[in-house]
MIFIVEX-994825 format. One record per residue (C-alpha): residue number from 1; residue in three letters; x, y, z. Coordinates in nm, 3 decimals. Layout:
BEGIN
(NUM, Ala, (X, Y, Z))
...
This chain:
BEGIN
(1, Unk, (0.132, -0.551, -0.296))
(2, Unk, (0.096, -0.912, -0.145))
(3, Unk, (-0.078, -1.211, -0.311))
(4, Unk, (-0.194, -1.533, -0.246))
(5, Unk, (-0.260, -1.762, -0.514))
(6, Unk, (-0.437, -2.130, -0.349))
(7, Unk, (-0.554, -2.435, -0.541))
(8, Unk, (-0.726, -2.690, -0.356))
(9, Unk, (-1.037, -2.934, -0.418))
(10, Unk, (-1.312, -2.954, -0.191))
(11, Unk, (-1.530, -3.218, -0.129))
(12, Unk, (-1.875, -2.986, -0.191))
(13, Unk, (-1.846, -2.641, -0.356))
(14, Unk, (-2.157, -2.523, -0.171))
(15, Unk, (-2.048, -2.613, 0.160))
(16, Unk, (-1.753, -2.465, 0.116))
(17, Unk, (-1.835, -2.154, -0.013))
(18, Unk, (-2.078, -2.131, 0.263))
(19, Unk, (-1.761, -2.186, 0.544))
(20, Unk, (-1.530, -1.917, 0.303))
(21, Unk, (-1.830, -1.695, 0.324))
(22, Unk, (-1.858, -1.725, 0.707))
(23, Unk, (-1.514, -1.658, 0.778))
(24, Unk, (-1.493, -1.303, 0.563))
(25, Unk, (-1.479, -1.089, 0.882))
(26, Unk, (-1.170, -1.327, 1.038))
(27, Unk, (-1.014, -1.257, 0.681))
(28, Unk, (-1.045, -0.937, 0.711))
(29, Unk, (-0.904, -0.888, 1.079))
(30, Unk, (-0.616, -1.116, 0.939))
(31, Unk, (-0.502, -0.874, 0.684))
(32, Unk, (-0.689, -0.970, 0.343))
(33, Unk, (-0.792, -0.738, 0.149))
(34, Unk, (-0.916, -0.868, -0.131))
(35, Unk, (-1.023, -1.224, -0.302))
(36, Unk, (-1.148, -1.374, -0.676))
(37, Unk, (-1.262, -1.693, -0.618))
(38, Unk, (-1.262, -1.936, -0.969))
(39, Unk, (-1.274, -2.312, -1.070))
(40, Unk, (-1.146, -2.488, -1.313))
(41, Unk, (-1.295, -2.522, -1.601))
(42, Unk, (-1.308, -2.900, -1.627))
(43, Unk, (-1.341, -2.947, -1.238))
(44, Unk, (-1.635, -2.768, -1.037))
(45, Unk, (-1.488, -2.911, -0.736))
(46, Unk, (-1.112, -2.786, -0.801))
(47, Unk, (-1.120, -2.394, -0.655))
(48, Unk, (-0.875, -2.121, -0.683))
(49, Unk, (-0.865, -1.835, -0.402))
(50, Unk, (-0.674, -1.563, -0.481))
(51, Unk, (-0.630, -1.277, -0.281))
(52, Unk, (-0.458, -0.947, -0.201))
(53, Unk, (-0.289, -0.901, 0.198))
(54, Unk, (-0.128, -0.649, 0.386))
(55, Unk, (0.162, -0.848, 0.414))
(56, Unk, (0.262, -1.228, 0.317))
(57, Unk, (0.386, -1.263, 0.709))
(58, Unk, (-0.011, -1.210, 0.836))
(59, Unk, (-0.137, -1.421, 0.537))
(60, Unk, (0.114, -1.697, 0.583))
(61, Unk, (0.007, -1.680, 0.967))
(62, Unk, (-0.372, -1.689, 0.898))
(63, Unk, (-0.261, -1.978, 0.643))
(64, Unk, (-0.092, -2.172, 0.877))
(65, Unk, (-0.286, -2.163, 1.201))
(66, Unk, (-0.420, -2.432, 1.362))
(67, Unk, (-0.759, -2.238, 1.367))
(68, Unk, (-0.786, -2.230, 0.951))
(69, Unk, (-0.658, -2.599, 0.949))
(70, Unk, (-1.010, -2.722, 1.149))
(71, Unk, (-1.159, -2.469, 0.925))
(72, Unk, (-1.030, -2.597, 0.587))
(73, Unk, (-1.120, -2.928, 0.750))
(74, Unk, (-1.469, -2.856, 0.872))
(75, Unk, (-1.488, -2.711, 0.478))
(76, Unk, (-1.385, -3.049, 0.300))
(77, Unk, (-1.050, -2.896, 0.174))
(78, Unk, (-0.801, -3.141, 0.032))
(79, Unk, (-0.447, -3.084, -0.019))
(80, Unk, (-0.439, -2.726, -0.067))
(81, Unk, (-0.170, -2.530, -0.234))
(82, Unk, (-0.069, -2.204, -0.103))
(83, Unk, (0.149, -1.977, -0.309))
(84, Unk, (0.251, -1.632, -0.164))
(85, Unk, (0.299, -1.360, -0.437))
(86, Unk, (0.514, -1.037, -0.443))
(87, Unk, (0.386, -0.782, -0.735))
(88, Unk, (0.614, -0.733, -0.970))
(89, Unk, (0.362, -0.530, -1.267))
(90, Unk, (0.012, -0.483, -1.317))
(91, Unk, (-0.156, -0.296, -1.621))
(92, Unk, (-0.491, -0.285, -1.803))
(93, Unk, (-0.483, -0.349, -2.147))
């Protein structure tokens, strides 16, 4: 399985979770199957997404294309970082 792990602030928590929530079905279509979204527990405004793909190529594409850039934009994300995850184990414990 395929991860990707993002930290980024945002400018406005609600207004971007209202943008993340509007682009689910482009998500989707993109390949992601999954997502947990969390903050930080000292910073509202600092937001994990982490998610499960089909594949790291389609996320890295969705990631990368000029259409999520205005959308991360439009959303009030700043300096995102985007780590792409192979499995290696899981378990519950």
């Amino acid at each position: 399985m395929d991860y990707v792990l993002i930290i980024h602030a945002v400018k406005d928590y609600p207004a971007w979770k209202r943008i993340f929530d509007d682009a689910a079905s482009i998500r989707k279509q993109a390949g992601e199957q999954q997502y947990h979204v969390l903050r930080d527990e000292n910073d509202a405004n600092r937001i994990i997404h982490f998610s499960r793909w089909a594949s790291i190529d389609q996320a890295k594409a969705f990631f990368e294309s000029p259409r999520l850039v205005e959308i991360r934009r439009q959303a009030g994300v700043e300096a995102p970082e985007f780590n792409y995850l192979h499995l290696l184990a899981q378990g519950d414990l």
